[in-house]
C-alpha positions as CSV (number, residue, x, y, z in Angstrom):
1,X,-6.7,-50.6,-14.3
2,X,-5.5,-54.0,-13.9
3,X,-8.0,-57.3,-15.0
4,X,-9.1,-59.2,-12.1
5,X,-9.5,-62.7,-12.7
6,X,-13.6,-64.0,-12.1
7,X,-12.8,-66.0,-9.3
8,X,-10.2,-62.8,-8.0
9,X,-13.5,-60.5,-8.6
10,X,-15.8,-62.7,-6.6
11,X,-13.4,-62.6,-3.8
12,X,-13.2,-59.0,-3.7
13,X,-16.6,-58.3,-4.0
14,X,-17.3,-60.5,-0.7
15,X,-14.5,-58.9,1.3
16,X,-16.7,-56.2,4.0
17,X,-15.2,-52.9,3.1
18,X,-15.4,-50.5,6.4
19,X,-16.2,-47.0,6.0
20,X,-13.8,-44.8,5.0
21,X,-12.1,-42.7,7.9
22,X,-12.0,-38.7,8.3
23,X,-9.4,-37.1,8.9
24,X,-9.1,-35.0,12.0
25,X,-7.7,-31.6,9.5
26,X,-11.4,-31.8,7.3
27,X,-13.6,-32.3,10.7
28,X,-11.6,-29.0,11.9
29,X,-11.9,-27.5,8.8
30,X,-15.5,-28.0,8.1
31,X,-16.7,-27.1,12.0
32,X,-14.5,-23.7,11.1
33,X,-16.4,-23.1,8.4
34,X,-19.6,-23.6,9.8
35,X,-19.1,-21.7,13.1
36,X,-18.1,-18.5,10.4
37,X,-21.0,-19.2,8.5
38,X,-23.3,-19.2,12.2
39,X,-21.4,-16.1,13.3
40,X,-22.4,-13.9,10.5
41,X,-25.5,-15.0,9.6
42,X,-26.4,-14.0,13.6
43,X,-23.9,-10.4,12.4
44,X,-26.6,-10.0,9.7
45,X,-29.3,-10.4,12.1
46,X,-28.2,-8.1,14.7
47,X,-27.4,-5.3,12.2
48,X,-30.7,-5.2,10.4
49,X,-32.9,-6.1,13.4
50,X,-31.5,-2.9,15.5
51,X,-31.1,-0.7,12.5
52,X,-34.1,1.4,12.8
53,X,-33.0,2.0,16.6
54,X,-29.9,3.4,15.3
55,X,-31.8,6.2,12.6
56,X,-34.0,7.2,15.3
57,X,-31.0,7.5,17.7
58,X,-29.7,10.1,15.1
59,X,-33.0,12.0,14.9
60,X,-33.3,12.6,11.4
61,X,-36.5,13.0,9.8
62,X,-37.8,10.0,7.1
63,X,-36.8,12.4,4.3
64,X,-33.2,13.3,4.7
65,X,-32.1,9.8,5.4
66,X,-30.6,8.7,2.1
């Protein structure tokens, strides 16, 4: 790292920095990843809020479901 000079330091330290930009491939990236994350967490939810419809569609007794 180079040595900035105190007056060079005080300079740069007054400069307004803007925020730093995004690029366009992380935004898609991270929506992808959250839309997966949304899809199977509502996956989950369907398969073990209709499960018990499913072992009485089958009609087997309590006991002989393993």
């Amino acid at each position: 790292m180079a040595r900035l000079k105190p007056k060079q330091l005080l300079i740069q330290s007054k400069t307004k920095k803007g925020p730093s930009r995004i690029s366009y491939s992380s935004i898609i990236t991270w929506k992808l990843i959250v839309v997966l994350v949304v899809l199977s967490l509502y996956a989950t939810y369907r398969h073990w809020h209709h499960r018990p419809a499913f072992e009485a569609e089958m009609d087997l007794p309590r006991a002989e479901v393993h």
